[in-house]
GUKOL-442833 format. One record per residue (C-alpha): residue number from 0; x, y negated, z. Coordinates in steps of 0.02 Angstrom, whole numbers, plus 50000, padded with zeros to 5 digits. Example, Ala and Ser with C-alpha at 12.3 -4.5 7.8 and 13.67 -1.06 7.14 Angstrom:
BEGIN
<node 0, <50615, 50225, 50390>>
<node 1, <50684, 50053, 50357>>
***
This chain:
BEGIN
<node 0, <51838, 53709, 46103>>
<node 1, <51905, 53536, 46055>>
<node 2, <52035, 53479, 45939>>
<node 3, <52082, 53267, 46002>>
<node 4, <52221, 53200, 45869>>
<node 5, <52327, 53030, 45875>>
<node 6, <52458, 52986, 45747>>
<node 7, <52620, 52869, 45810>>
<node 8, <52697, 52778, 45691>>
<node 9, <52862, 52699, 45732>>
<node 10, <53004, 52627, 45623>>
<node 11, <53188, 52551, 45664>>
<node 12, <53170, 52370, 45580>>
<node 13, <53313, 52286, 45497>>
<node 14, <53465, 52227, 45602>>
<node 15, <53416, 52326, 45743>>
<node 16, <53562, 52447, 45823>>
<node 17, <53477, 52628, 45862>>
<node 18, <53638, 52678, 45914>>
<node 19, <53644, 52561, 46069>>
<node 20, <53479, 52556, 46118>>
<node 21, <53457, 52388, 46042>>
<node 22, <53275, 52437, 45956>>
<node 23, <53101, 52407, 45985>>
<node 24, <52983, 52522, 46067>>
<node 25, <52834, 52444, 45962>>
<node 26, <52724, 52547, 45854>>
<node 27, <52559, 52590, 45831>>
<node 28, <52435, 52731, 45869>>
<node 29, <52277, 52786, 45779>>
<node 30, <52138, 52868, 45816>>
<node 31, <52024, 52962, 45687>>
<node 32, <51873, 52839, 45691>>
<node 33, <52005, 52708, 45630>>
<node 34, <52062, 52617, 45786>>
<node 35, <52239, 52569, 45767>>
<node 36, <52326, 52508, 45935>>
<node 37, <52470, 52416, 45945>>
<node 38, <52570, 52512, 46077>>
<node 39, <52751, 52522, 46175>>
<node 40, <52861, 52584, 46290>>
<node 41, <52848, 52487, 46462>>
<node 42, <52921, 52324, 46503>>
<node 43, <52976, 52391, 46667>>
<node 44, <53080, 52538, 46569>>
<node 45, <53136, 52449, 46431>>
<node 46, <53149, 52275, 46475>>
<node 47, <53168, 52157, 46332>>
<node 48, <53153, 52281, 46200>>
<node 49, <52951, 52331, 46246>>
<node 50, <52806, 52225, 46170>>
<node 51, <52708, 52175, 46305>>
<node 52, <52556, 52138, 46210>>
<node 53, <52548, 52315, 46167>>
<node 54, <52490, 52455, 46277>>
<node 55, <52608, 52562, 46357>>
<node 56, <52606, 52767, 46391>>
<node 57, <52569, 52721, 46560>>
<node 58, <52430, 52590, 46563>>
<node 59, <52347, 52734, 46446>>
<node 60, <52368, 52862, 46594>>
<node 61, <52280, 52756, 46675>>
<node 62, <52160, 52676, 46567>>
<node 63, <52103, 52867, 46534>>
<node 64, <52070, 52941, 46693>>
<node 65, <51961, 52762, 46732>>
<node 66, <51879, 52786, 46578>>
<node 67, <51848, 52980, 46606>>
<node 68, <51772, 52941, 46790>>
<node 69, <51657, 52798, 46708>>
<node 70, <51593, 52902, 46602>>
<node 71, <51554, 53049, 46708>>
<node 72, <51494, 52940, 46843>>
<node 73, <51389, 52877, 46710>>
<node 74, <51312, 53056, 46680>>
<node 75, <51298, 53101, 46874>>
<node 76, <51203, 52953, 46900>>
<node 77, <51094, 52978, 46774>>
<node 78, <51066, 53164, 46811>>
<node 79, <51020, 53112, 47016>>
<node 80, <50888, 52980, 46958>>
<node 81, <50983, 52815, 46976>>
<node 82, <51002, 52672, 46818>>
<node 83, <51164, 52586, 46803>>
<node 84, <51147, 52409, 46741>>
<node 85, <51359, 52397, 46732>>
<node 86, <51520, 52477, 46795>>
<node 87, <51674, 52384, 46816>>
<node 88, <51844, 52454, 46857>>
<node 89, <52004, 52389, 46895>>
<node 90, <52088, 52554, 46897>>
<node 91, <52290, 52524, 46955>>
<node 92, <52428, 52667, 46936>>
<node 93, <52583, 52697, 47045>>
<node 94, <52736, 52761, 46962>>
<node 95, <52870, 52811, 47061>>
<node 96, <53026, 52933, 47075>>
<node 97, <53002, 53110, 47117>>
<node 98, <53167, 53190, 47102>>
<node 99, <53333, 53112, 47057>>
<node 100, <53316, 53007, 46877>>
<node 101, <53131, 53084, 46854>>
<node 102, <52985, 52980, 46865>>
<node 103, <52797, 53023, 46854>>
<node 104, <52635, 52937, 46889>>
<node 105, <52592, 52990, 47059>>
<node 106, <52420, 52902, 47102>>
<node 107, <52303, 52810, 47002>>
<node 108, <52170, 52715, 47138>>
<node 109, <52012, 52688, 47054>>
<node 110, <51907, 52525, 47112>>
<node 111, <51717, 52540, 47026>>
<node 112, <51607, 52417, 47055>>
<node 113, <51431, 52456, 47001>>
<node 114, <51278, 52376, 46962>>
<node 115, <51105, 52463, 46985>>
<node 116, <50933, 52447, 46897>>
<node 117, <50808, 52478, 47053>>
<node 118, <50858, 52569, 47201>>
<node 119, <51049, 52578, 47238>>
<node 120, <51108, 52747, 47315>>
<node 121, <51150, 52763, 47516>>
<node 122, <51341, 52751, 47538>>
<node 123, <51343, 52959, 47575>>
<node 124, <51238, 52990, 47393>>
<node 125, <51374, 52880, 47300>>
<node 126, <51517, 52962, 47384>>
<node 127, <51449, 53119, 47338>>
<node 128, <51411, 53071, 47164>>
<node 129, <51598, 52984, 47151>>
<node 130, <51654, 53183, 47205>>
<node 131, <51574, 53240, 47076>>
<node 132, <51612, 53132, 46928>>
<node 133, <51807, 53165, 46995>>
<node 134, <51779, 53351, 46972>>
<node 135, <51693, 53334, 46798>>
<node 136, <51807, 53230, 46736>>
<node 137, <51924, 53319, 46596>>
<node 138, <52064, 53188, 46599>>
<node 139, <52057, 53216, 46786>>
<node 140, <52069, 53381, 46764>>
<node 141, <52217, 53369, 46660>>
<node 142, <52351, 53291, 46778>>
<node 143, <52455, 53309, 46943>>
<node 144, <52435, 53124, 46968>>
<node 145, <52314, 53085, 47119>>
<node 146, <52169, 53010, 47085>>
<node 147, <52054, 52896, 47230>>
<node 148, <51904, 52800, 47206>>
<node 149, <51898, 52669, 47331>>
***
């Protein structure tokens, strides 16, 4: 077993009203090798009051189930004989409402685009290897939210 940790560190600054909603949703998260990202809630749920430089919850959904496939992919690939030279993703989440004043993350639709070292698999092999980077996934694994590689 695996322990993962984050701290979030947030803090009402001066002259803002908590009261009314008037507040930033900046703050920061870090990780225990040191990172430290500058995060937020979503423009699209809090308007002006996000930091849209930051990362929000969402865009990490996201960014973690793309990162999760890569990664397997990586490993099936390597394990069925083939060299990746690069993988690219421009991985793109739907949220959306799925009961009255709850929203979720419904489908994430990943978009790899690999580069090979020598022989490229047939279209069947990479579909196949695609399945099973899905299935090994842990992020994947993790979630209701519907996951396609296209």
């Amino acid at each position: 077993m695996a322990t993962y940790t984050a701290d979030v560190d947030w803090k009402l600054a001066d002259g803002e009203d908590f009261a009314k909603g008037r507040y930033s949703r900046g703050h920061t998260l870090s990780f225990d090798g040191g990172t430290v990202v500058p995060a937020s809630a979503s423009p699209h749920v809090v308007g002006k009051w996000a930091v849209k430089a930051a990362v929000d919850p969402e865009e990490m959904l996201v960014a973690a189930l793309s990162n999760c496939h890569m990664l397997s992919f990586l490993h099936v690939a390597r394990l069925a004989g083939f060299t990746v030279a690069a993988y690219r993703d421009h991985a793109k989440g739907v949220m959306e409402e799925i009961a009255p004043g709850k929203h979720a993350v419904t489908k994430v639709a990943l978009h790899p685009r690999i580069e090979w070292v020598g022989e490229a698999p047939q279209q069947t092999k990479l579909e196949q290897m695609h399945h099973e980077a899905h299935e090994a996934c842990f992020i994947a694994n993790s979630v209701k939210t519907q996951v396609t590689v296209n």
